[in-house]
C-alpha positions in Angstrom: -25.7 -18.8 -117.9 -25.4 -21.8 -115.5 -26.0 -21.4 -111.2 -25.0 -24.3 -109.1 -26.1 -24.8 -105.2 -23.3 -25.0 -103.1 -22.8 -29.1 -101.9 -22.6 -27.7 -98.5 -25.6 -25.6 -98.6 -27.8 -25.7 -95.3 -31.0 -23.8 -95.1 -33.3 -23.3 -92.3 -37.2 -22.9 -93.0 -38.9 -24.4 -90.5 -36.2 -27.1 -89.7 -33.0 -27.9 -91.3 -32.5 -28.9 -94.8 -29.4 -30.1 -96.9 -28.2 -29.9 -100.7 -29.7 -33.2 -100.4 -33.0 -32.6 -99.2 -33.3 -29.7 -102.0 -32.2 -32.3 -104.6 -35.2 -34.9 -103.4 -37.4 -31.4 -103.6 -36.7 -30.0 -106.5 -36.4 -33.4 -108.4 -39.6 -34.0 -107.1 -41.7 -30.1 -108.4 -39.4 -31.0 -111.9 -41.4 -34.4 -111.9 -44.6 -33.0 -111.7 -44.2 -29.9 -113.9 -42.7 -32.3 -116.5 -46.3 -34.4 -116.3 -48.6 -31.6 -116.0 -51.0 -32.5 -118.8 -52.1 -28.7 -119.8 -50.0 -26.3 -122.2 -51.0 -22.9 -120.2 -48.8 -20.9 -119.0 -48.5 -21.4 -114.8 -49.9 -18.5 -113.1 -48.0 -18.6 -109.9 -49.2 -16.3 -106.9 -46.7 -16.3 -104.4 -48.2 -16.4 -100.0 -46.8 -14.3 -97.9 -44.0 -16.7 -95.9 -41.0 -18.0 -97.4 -41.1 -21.8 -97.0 -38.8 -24.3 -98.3 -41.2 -26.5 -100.3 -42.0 -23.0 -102.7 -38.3 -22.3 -102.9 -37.9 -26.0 -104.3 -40.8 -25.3 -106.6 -39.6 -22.0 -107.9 -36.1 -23.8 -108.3 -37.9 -26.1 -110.7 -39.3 -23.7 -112.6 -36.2 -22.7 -113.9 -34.9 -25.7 -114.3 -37.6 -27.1 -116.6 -38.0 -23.8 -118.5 -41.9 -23.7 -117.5 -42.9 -20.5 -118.6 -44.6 -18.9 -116.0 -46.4 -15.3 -114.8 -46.3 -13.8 -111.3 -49.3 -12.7 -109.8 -50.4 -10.3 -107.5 -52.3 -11.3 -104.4 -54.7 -8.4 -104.2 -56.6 -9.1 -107.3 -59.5 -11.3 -107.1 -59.5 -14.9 -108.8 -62.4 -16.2 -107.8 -65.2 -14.4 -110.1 -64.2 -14.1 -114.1 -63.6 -10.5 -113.8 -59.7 -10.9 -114.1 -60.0 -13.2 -117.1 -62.3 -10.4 -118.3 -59.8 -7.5 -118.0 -56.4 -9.1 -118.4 -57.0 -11.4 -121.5 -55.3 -14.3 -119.5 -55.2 -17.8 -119.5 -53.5 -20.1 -116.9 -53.2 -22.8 -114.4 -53.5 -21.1 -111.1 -50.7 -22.5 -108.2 -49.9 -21.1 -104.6 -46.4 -21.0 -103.9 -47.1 -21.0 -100.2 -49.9 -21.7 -97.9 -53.4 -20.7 -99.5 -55.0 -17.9 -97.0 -56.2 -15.4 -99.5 -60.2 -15.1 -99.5 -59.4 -13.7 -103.3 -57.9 -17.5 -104.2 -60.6 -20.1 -105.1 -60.2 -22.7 -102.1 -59.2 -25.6 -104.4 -56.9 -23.9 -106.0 -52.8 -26.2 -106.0 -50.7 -25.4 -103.3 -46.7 -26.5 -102.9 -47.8 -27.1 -99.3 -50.7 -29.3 -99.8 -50.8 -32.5 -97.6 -50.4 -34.9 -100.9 -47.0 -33.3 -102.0 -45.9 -33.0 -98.4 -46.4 -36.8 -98.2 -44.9 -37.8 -101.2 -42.0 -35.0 -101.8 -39.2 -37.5 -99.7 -40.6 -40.3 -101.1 -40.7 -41.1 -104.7 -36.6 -39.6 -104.9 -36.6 -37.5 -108.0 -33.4 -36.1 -107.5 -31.9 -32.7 -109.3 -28.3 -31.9 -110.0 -29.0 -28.9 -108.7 -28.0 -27.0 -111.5 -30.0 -23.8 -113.6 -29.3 -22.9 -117.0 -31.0 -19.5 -117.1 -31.9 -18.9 -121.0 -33.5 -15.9 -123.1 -36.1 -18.9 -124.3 -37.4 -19.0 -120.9 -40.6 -16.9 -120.8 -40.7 -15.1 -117.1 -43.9 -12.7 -117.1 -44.9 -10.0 -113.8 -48.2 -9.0 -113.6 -47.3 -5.6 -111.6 -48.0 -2.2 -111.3 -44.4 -1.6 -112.4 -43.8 2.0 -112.7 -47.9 3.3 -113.5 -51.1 3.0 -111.2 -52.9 -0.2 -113.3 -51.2 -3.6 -113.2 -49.7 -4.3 -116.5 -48.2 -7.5 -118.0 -44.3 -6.9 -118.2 -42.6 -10.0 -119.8 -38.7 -10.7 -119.2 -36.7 -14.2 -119.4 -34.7 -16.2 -117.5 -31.1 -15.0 -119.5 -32.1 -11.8 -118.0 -33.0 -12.5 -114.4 -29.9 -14.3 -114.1 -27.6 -11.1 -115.5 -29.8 -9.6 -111.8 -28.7 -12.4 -110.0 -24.9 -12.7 -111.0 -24.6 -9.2 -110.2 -25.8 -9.4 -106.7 -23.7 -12.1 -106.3 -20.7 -10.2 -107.7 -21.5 -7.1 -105.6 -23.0 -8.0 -102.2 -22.8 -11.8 -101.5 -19.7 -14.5 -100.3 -19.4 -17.7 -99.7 -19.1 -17.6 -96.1 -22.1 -15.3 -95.7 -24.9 -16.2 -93.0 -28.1 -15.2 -95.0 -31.3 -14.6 -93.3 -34.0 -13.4 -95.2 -38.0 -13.1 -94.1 -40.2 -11.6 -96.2 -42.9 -11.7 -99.0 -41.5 -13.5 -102.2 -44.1 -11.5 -104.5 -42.1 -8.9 -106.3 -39.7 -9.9 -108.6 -36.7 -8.0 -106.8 -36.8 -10.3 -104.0 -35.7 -13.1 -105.9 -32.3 -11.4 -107.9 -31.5 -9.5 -105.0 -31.8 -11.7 -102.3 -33.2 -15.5 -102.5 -31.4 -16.5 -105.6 -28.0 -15.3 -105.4 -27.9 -16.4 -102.1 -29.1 -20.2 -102.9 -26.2 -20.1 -106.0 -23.4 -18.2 -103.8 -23.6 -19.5 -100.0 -23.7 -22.2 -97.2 -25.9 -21.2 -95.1 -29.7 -19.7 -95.3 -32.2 -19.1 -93.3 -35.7 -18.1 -94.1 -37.7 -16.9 -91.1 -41.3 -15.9 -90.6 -41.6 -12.9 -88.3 -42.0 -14.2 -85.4 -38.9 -16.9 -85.9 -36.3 -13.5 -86.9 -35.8 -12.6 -83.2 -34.2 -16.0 -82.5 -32.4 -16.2 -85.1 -30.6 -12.9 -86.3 -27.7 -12.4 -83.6 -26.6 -15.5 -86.2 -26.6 -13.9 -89.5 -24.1 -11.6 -91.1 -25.8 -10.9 -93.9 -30.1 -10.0 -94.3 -32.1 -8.1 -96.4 -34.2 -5.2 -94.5 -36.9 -2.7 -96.0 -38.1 0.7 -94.2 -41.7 -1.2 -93.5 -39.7 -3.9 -91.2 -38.5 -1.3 -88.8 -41.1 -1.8 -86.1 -41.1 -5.6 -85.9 -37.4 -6.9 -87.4 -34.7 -5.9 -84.9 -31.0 -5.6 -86.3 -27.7 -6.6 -84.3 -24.3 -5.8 -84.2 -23.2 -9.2 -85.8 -24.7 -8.0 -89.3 -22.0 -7.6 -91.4 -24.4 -6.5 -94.8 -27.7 -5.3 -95.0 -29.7 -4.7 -98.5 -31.8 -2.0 -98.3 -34.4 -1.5 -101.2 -38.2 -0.6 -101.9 -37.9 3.3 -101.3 -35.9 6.3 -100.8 -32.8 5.2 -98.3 -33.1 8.7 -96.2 -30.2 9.9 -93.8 -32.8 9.4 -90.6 -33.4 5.4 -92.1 -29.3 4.8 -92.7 -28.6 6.0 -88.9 -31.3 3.7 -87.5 -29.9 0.8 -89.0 -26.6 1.6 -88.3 -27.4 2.3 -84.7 -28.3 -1.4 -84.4 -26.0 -2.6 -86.4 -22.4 0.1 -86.4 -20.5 -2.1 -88.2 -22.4 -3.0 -91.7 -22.8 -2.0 -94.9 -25.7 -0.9 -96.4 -26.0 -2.1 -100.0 -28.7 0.5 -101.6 -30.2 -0.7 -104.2 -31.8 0.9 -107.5 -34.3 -1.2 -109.5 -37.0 -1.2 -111.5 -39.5 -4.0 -112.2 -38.6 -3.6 -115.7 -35.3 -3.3 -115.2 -34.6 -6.1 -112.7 -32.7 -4.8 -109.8 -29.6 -4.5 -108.7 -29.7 -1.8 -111.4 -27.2 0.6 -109.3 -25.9 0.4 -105.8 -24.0 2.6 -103.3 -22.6 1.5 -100.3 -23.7 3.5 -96.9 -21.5 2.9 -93.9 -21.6 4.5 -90.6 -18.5 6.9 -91.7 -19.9 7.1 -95.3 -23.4 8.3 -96.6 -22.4 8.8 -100.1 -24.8 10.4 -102.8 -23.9 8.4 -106.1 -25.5 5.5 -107.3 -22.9 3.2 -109.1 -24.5 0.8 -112.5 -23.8 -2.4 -111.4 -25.1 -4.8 -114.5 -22.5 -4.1 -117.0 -24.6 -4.6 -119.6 -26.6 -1.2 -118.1 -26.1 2.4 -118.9 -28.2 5.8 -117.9 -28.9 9.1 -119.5 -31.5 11.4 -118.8 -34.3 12.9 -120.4 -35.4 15.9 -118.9 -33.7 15.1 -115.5 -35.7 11.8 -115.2 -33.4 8.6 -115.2 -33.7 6.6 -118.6 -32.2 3.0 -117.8 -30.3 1.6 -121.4 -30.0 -2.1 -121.9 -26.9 -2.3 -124.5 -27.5 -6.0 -125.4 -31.6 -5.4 -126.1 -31.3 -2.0 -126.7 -33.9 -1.1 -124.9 -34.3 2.3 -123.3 -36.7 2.0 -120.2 -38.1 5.8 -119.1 -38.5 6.5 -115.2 -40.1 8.4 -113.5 -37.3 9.6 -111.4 -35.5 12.8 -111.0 -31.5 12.6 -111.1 -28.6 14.1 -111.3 -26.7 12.5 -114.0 -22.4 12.4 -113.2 -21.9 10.0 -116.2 -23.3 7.1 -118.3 -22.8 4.7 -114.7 -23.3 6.8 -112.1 -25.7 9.1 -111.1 -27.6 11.0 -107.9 -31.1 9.9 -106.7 -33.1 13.3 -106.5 -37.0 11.8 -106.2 -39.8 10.4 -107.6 -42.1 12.3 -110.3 -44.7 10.5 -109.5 -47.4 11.2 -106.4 -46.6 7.7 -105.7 -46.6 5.6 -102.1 -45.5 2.6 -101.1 -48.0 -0.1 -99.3 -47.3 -3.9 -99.0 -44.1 -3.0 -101.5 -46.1 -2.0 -104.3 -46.2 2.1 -105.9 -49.7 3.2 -105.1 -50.7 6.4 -106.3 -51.9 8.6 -103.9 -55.3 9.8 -105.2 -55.5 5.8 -104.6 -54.9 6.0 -101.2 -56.8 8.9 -101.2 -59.8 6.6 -101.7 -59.2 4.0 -99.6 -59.1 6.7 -96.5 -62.3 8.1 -97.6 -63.8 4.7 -97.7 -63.3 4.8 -93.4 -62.8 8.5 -92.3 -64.7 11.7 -93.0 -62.9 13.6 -95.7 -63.6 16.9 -93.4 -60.6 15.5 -90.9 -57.6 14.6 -93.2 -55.9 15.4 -96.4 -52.7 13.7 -98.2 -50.0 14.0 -100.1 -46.7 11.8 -101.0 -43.1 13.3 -101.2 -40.4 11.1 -102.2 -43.5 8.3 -101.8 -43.5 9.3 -97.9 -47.1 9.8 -97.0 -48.1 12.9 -95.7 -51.5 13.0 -93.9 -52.7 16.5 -92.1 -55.3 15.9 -89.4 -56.9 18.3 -87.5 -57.6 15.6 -84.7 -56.7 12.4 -83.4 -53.8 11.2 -85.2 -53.5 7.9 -83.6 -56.5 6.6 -85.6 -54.4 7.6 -89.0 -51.0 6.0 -87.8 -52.4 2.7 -86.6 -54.2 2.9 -90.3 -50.7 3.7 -91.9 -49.4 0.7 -89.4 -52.1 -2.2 -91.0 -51.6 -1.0 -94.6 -48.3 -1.6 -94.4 -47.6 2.0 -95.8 -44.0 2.0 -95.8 -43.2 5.6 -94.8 -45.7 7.8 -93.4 -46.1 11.4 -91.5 -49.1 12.7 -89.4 -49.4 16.1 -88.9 -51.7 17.9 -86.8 -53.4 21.2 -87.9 -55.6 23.8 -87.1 -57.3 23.6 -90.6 -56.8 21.6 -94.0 -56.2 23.4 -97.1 -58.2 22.1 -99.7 -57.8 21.7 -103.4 -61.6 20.7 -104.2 -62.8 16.4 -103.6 -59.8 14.9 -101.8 -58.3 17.3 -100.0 -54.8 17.6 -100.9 -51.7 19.3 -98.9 -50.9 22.8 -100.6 -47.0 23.0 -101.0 
């Protein structure tokens, strides 16, 4: 399976770059991958802001076939505990800028000074082009679909099935991507950043503060329920990607309010089953309850009304743990989630998780949680600005406070009695 950049291909990061300037910077990351002088697998732990330097770097990656494992940035790699309870050996590199008090300080970095300063000028030029092979050894390091980080190991042959798809389904060449977010989990790249570098012109990959400038130009971004107190929407915005959590009626109508005359493409993944899995298409006239299989090579059953995700070329049957209502082996409904499962900085945190991290800052006598259709639910019997500016720095995704006279109890954490 082969992906070629566009020649025309402009992307903003920062400044303006061409298909030339990509071909200096990826030539450049395949150079030095090519001469590292280690045989470990890269561990590659991916900063918070998209910049155009990692995107030429992760480009590379494919393009040499460096076997490589994504890492999570709240684990700590600085004592030899993770070594200790992973079993794990690499060479540690930032794919962004190093901030992370959890990353030992000389840790590699695609934007240290030396590979700034010699990126445009030694000329290694790329072609541009990706063969994306089953050889290719792509781990995750992830919480996936349980509470405790696992190793889940795909390949590139697979990854680019994702990617072809999304392109097939959601992207054109004339599209105006912009896209500004965290690079981390593994959806981001074959829903958004890799289709769009194989399928159109023109990119742009903003930090927060750079997206009010620069959306009333796109037609095309991807948006999560987290963004919607900081990322405005306009009425240029022809497609919007929605994914990460439950797409409720209250979300679809607050995007479309911005935006009237998009499409939502809702997406279904797993981090085991590399989304787009299943999409359906929500429009302002149009909030339709079936999910449509979009990977050809994908079919669903069910198994006691949670979704089972069938790979037909592996034959491998992935379990969920989400309740649906199957309508054939390609379509089905979305119900929930099983699991008493939130999400915080885009990752499925259990909730007698999050339990623990309130307790560690408020007295367990004021609150008590639960998570429905990984919305968290926190009852407070006072003051619930102090638990919604939490909610707001944890990045918890979707959140409710409710004010009570009194908190029902289920013994230690309190817990919300249905």
């Amino acid at each position: 399976m082969i992906f070629k950049c566009h020649p025309e291909l402009k992307i903003y990061a920062k400044g303006w770059y061409d298909y030339n300037d990509l071909s200096t910077a990826v030539g450049y990351w395949v150079n030095f991958l090519q001469t590292r002088n280690t045989l470990l697998p890269l561990g590659v732990l991916v900063s918070e802001s998209i910049t155009f330097s990692g995107v030429a770097f992760l480009l590379a990656l494919y393009q040499t076939k460096t076997n490589f494992i994504y890492l999570p940035q709240h684990l700590n790699y600085i004592n030899n505990e993770f070594q200790k309870n992973y079993n794990l050996d690499f060479e540690l590199i930032v794919v962004g800028n190093n901030n992370n008090p959890n990353i030992p300080k000389l840790t590699s970095s695609t934007e240290d000074f030396f590979h700034a300063s010699q990126m445009f000028k030694q000329k290694f030029n790329s072609l541009l082009e990706f063969s994306f092979e089953d050889s290719h050894v792509i781990s995750n390091l992830t919480s996936g679909t349980t509470d405790k980080p696992k190793l889940i190991s795909t390949n590139a042959f697979k990854e680019g099935r994702s990617v072809q798809s999304a392109i097939d389904t959601y992207f054109d060449i004339d599209d105006i991507c912009l896209f500004s977010h965290e690079m981390t989990h593994k959806g981001v790249h074959t829903t958004a950043i890799l289709p769009a570098l194989f399928s159109v012109k023109k990119l742009f990959l903003l930090t927060t503060q750079e997206w009010p400038r620069f959306i009333d130009q796109a037609t095309h971004c991807q948006w999560f329920a987290i963004m919607k107190d900081f990322y405005k929407l306009t009425p240029n915005l022809k497609k919007i990607t929605f994914g990460g959590s439950k797409l409720s009626a209250s979300t679809a109508e607050f995007i479309l309010t911005q935006a009237p005359d998009a499409t939502i493409y809702d997406i279904y993944g797993l981090t085991e089953s590399l989304p787009p899995v299943a999409i359906r298409k929500v429009t302002r006239h149009n909030f339709p309850t079936q999910f449509e299989i979009c990977q050809k090579e994908l079919t669903v059953e069910t198994d006691n009304s949670r979704l089972c995700i069938i790979d037909n070329i592996t034959g491998i049957k992935t379990k969920t743990g989400d309740i649906v209502n199957q309508i054939d082996n390609t379509h089905f409904e979305f119900i929930g989630r099983d699991k008493k499962e939130v999400r915080i900085n885009g990752s499925l945190v259990n909730v007698s998780t999050v339990g623990s991290m309130l307790e560690k800052e408020f007295s367990t006598n004021l609150f008590s949680i639960d998570a429905i259709d990984e919305t968290l639910v926190i009852q407070t019997i006072e003051n619930s600005d102090v638990f919604r500016d939490w909610c707001i720095d944890k990045k918890v995704e979707d959140f409710k406070i409710i004010i009570v006279e009194s908190i029902s109890t289920a013994g230690g954490i309190k817990t919300i009695t249905q």
